[in-house]
N, C-alpha and C positions, 0 to 999 in steps of 0.2 A: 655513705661515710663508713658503715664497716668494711665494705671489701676494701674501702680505702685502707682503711686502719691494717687490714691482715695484707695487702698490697706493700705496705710502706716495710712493715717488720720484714716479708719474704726478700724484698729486694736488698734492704741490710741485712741477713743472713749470704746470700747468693755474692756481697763484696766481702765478707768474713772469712770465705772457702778458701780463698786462693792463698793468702797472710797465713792463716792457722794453718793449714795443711802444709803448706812451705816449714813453718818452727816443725810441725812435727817430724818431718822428714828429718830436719838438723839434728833433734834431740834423740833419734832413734836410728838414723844410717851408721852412727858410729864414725865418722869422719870428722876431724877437725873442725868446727864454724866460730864463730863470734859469741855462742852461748857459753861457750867454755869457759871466757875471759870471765863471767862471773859465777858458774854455778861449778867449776871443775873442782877448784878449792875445794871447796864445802862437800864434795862427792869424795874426792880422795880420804878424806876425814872420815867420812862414813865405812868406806871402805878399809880404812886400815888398823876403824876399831870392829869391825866387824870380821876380820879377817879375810878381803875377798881382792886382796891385792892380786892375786894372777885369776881375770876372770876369762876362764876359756868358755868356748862356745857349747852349747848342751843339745842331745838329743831331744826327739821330742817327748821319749818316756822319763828322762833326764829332768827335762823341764815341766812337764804336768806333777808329777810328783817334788818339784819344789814349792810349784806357785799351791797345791793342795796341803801340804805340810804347814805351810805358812799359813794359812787362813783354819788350817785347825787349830795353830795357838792361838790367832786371835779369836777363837770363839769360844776356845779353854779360859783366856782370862776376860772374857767381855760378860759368860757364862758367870763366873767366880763372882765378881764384880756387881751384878743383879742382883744375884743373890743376898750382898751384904752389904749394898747400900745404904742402906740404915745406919749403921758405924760408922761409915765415911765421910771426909768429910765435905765441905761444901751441899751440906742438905740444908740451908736454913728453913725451910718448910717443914721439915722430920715426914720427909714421905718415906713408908716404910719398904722390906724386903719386897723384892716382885716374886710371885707364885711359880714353882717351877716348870710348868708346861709353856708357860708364858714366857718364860725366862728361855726358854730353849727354841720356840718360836722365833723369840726377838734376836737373838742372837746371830740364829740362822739365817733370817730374815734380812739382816744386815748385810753378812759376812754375805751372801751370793748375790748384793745390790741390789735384794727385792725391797727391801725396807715396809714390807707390809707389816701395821700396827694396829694388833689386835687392843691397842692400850691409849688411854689419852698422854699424852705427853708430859703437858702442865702436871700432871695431877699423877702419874705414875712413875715419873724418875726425877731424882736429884740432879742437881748443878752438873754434879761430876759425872753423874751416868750420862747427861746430855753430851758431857764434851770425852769423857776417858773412854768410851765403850761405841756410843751412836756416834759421833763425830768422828774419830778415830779409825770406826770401821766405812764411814763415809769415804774417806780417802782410800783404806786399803783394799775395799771390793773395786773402787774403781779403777784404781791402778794395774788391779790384778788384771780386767776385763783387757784391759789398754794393751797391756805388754802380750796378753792372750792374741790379741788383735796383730801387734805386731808379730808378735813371732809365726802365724800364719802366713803374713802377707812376705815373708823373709822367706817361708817354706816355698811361695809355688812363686815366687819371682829371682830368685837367686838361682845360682848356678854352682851346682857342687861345695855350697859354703853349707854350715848350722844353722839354725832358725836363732842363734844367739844366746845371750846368759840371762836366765831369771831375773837374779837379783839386781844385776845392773840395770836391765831394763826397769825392775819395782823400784829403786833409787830414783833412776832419771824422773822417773814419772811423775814421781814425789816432788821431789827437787826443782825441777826443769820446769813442769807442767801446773802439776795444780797446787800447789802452797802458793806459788807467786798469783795466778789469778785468784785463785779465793782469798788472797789477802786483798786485791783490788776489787774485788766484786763486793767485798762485807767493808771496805771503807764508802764506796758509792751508798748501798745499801743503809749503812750510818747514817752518811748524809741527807738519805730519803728520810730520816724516821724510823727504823728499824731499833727495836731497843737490841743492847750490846751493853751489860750489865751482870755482875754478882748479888742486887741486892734482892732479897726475901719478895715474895707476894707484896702488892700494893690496900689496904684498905682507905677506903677510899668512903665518904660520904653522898649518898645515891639523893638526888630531889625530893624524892618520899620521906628522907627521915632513916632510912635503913643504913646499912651497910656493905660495900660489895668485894669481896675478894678480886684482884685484878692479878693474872698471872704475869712476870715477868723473865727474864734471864738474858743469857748470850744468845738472842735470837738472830742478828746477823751474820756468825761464822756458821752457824747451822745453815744457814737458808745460801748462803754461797757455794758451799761443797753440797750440799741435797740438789744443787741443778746443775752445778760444771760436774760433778759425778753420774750425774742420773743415778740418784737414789732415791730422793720422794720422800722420806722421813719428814713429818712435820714436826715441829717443836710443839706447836698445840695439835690436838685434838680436829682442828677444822682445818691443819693444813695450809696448805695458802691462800684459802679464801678469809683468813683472820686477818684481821686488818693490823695487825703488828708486823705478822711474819708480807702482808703482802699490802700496804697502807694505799696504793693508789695505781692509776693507769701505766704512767713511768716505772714505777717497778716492776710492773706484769709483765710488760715489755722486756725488762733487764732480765727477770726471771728467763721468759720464754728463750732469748738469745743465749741465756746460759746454757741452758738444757741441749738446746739444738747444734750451737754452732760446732763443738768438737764434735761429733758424731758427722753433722755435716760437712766437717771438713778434713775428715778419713779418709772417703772417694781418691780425694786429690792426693794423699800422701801416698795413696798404693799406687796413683796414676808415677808419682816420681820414681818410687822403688822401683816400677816396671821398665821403666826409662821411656814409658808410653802417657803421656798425661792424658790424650784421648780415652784409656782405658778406665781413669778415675772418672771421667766425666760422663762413658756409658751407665756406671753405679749409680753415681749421683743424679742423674736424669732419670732414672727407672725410678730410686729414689721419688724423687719428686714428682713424677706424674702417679703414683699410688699415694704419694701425700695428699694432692691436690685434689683425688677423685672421692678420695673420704674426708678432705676438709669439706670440699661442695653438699657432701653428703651431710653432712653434720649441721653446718651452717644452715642448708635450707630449711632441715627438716626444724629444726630450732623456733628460726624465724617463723615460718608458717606457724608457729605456736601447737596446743592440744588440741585435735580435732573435736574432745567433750567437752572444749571449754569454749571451743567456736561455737559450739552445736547451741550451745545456751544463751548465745548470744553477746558475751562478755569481749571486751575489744582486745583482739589479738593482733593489733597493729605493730605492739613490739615486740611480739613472740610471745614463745614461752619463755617467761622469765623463773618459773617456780626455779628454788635451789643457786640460782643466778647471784654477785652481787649487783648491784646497780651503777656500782662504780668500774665495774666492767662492762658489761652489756652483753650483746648476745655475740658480738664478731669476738672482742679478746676471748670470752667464755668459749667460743669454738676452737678457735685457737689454739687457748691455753690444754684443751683438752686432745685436740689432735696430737699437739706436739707430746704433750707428754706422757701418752700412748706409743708413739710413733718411736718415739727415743725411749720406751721405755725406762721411765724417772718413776712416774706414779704417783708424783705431788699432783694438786688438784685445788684447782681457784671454784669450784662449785660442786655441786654434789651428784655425782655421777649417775645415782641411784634414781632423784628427777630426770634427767634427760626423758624427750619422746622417745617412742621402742625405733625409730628408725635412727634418730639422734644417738641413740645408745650402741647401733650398731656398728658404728667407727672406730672410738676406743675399743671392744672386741675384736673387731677385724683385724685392726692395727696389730695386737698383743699377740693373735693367733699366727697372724705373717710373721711377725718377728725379726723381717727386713729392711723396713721403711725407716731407713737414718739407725735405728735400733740405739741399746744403752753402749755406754762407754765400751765400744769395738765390735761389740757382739752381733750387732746390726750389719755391718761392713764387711764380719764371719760370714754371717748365714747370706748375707745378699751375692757373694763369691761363692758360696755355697750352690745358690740356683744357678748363677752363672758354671758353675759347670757342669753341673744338670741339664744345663740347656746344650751346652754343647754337648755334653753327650748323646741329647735324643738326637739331638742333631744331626752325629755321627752316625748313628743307626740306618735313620732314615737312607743314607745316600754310600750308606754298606763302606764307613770311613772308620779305619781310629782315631778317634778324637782327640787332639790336642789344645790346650789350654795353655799361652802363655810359651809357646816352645816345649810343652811336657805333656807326652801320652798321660791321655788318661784311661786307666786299665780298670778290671775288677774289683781289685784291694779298695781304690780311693771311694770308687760306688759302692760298695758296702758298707766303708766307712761315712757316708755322707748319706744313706739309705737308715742305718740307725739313726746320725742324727734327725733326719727328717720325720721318721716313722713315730721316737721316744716321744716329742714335742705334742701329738695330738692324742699319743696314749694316756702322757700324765693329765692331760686336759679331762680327757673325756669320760678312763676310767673311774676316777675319783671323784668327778660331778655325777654319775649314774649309782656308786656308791652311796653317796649324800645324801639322793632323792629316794633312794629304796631303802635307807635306814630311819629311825627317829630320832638319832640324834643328827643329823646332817637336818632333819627337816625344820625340826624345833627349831633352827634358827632363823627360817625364813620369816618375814616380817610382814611380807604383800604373795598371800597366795596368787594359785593360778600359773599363767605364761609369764609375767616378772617375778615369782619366785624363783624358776627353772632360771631364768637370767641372772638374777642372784648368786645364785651357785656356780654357775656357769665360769661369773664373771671374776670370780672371788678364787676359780683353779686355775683360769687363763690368766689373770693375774700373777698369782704364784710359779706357774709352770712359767711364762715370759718374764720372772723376775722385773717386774714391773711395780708390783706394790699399792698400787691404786685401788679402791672396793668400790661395789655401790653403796656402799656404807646404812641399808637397809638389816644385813646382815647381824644377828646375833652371834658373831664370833669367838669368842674370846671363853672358850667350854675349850676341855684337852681333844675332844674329837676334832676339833676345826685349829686347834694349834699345834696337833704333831701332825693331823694329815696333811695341811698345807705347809707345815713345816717338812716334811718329806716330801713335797711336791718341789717346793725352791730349790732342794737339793738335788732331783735328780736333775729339773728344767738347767738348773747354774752348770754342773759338770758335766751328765752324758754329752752334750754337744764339743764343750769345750773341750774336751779328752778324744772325743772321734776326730775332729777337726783338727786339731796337732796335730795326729796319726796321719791324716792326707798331707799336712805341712812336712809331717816329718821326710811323708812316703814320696812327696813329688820333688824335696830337696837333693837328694839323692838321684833323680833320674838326669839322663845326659838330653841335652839342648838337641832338639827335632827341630833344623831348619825352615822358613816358610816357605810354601811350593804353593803355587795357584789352584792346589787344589785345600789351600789349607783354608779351613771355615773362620772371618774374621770375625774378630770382638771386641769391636773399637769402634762399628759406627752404628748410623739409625735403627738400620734392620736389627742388630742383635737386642737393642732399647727395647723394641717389642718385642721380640720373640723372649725375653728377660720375662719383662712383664707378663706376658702371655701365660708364662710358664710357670711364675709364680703365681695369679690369679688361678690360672685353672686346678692345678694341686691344690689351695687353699679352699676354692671352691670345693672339691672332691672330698675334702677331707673335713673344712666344717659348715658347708651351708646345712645339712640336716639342722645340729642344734641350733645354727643360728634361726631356721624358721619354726623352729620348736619353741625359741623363747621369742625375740623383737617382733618378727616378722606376724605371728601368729598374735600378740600382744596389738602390735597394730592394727590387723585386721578386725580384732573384735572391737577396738574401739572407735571405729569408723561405722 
């Protein structure tokens, strides 16, 4: 019945792809379609109080410094706003100012769609922080990631055009994209049981005689933009393993398809922009067979339960359920965990920190590849990213200049895709050896040993993949662990996105190199693997060390 269950959801994600990838092409070629008839209005309006009535096409030093500009006011007043909470209004609970490291973490946190929360929800912001500041920035990291997405995919598939205009793209996005689904996801959501409310805390009379505070608010527009965004914010504290924000098996489900299906269905929109759809569906298959080889991973290890808990003789006929709810099980539990590693979101239906050390080794893997579906575009980047990677070795091998797409690829673009690649396991891995050779990095850990090291581990790779997920074992929330992962979100969010333009910008510009029979294709089986290939073995190179430093070496002693 579970592979059932994760069979049923894979196969309605795999009819999602072709429908969404299709809107997204309309809403982002810039061509005339049937979405205009209701969203052009409402855009020209935007546009004409904003002043962007002649919007010409932007470099890509043009365009990184707009979409960077824009997410530093939002975090100038999301920043402001934390701070003075308190006086605002829509507090009916009078929660007071948040602390300022804290405050500059969260912010951050938001703004580069890591949404990592050093803080309970319930219990550390107001009404209005929920929706003016976290909701708010839920939409604008996403959007920003989106239009980053496109304008790459504009860079190495176009022909002597611009990667296109910022703001129009951050409009559509808004407009076109996700207001309209997150209005439909948080009325479904209603419908489930989701509370979607201004009133105060609930007290409430307990069996005993006592009293119990019960938190409420607008938890359904949170929990729609937190997975069509891939941002991971929970309204409470438990995230979506609380049965407000995630009440039952049909919403896990809605959850899960939220998070995955846009991410899943990029592949296909670059396969249109190419004028090759074959080429979206090599993405999206490498895609999926590194999904599937760390779902299996995760799933078994689960099922097979604690090997100290077999050892004792306790019935591990349903797994390990530790950290688990029940009204999941262990299939949606993997699941829900794969994806939202995979897609980097970082919402969490159970507690990560229980998982087995090999169970635990999935969501790690996932966050350190950084290409499997990945967050709102960023995924679709760096997966295009190894793809020309691979043909570059490619080329070497067979003493070729490699071409991608009709366009050499030279020096410049490998440099620039050399930083990105090389930044990604620097911020990982410096700042986790920092952590473990200080006391204040250590004092936070909760379970010495080989799951402390994981701890830490999991808590940078997190941050650095703008993921947002913890093992929540973690004592976080001290200024060492909120400005240094707050400067990890920030380099993990921009150095790639800023190198990666650069190659958009750099291969826009280059003139169409016809195909000759000796050109290396990248459209069918062979290249699926050699993709793969080539993203495993890097990733191997780069982190099986601390992975057998922490899971691996964890397993082994408790066997």
């Amino acid at each position: 019945m579970g592979i059932l269950q994760i069979a049923v959801v894979i196969v309605i994600l795999v009819l999602l792809v072709k429908p969404l990838g299709t809107y997204l092409y309309h809403v982002f070629s810039n061509e005339g379609n049937r979405t205009d008839t209701w969203f052009a209005p409402v855009e020209k309006a935007i546009y004409a109080v904003t002043g962007l009535k002649n919007r010409q096409g932007m470099t890509w030093k043009t365009y990184a410094l707009s979409f960077i500009l824009t997410n530093i006011v939002f975090v100038a007043i999301g920043y402001l706003l934390l701070r003075v909470q308190n006086d605002l209004p829509l507090n009916p609970n009078g929660i007071d100012n948040m602390e300022e490291t804290l405050s500059f973490n969260t912010v951050i946190s938001f703004m580069t769609n890591t949404n990592l929360q050093h803080y309970s929800g319930e219990s550390g912001l107001s009404y209005f922080s929920q929706m003016a500041v976290i909701t708010m920035m839920m939409f604008t990291s996403a959007a920003t990631g989106l239009c980053a997405a496109i304008a790459f995919i504009r860079g190495i598939t176009s022909k002597g055009e611009t990667i296109g205009n910022f703001f129009e793209d951050f409009v559509k996005a808004h407009i076109r994209v996700f207001f309209p689904l997150a209005i439909g996801v948080t009325m479904v959501l209603v419908a489930l049981h989701v509370p979607q409310t201004l009133q105060p805390t609930l007290t409430v009379n307990t069996l005993e005689g006592g009293r119990q505070q019960i938190a409420i608010g607008p938890v359904a527009s949170l929990e729609s933009i937190k997975h069509l965004g891939t941002n991971g914010g929970g309204f409470s504290g438990v995230n979506s393993a609380h049965p407000f924000e995630n009440p039952s098996g049909l919403t896990n489900v809605l959850e899960i398809l939220s998070m995955w299906s846009l991410a899943a269905a990029l592949p296909y929109t670059y396969g249109l922009f190419a004028r090759n759809r074959k080429q979206g569906w090599v993405l999206f298959s490498a895609m999926m067979i590194l999904f599937l080889v760390f779902l299996s991973l995760i799933y078994t290890a689960e099922s097979a339960g604690n090997p100290l808990m077999n050892k004792l003789g306790i019935d591990a006929s349903q797994g390990s359920m530790e950290g688990k709810e029940v009204r999941f099980g262990i299939a949606q539990t993997a699941l829900f965990t794969t994806v939202t590693t995979a897609a980097t979101t970082g919402s969490v239906d159970n507690m990560h920190d229980t998982l087995t050390p090999l169970g635990g080794i999935t969501p790690l893997a996932l966050m350190m590849l950084n290409c499997v579906f990945g967050g709102k575009g960023v995924g679709l980047v760096n997966m295009l990213m190894y793809a020309i990677l691979a043909v570059f070795l490619a080329g070497l091998m067979v003493g070729r200049t490699p071409e991608f797409l009709g366009k050499k690829i030279e020096p410049r673009e490998m440099k620039l895709i050399a930083i990105a690649i090389l930044a990604h396991p620097f911020i990982i891995l410096m700042p986790t050896a920092l952590a473990l050779a200080t006391e204040l990095g250590r004092a936070a850990i909760s379970n010495p040993g080989y799951h402390g090291i994981s701890q830490v581990l999991y808590e940078y790779t997190s941050s650095a993949a703008n993921n947002g997920s913890g093992f929540e074992g973690l004592g976080d929330n001290t200024p060492f662990w909120n400005i240094s992962t707050g400067v990890v979100m920030l380099f993990g969010r921009y150095i790639s996105m800023i190198a990666l333009l650069g190659v958009a910008g750099s291969l826009v510009r280059k003139q169409w190199v016809p195909e000759t029979i000796g050109t290396f294709r990248t459209d069918n089986r062979l290249f699926v693997g050699i993709l793969v290939g080539t993203i495993l073995i890097i990733g191997a190179l780069t982190f099986l060390p601390v992975i057998v430093l922490g899971p691996i070496a964890e397993h082994v002693t408790i066997r």
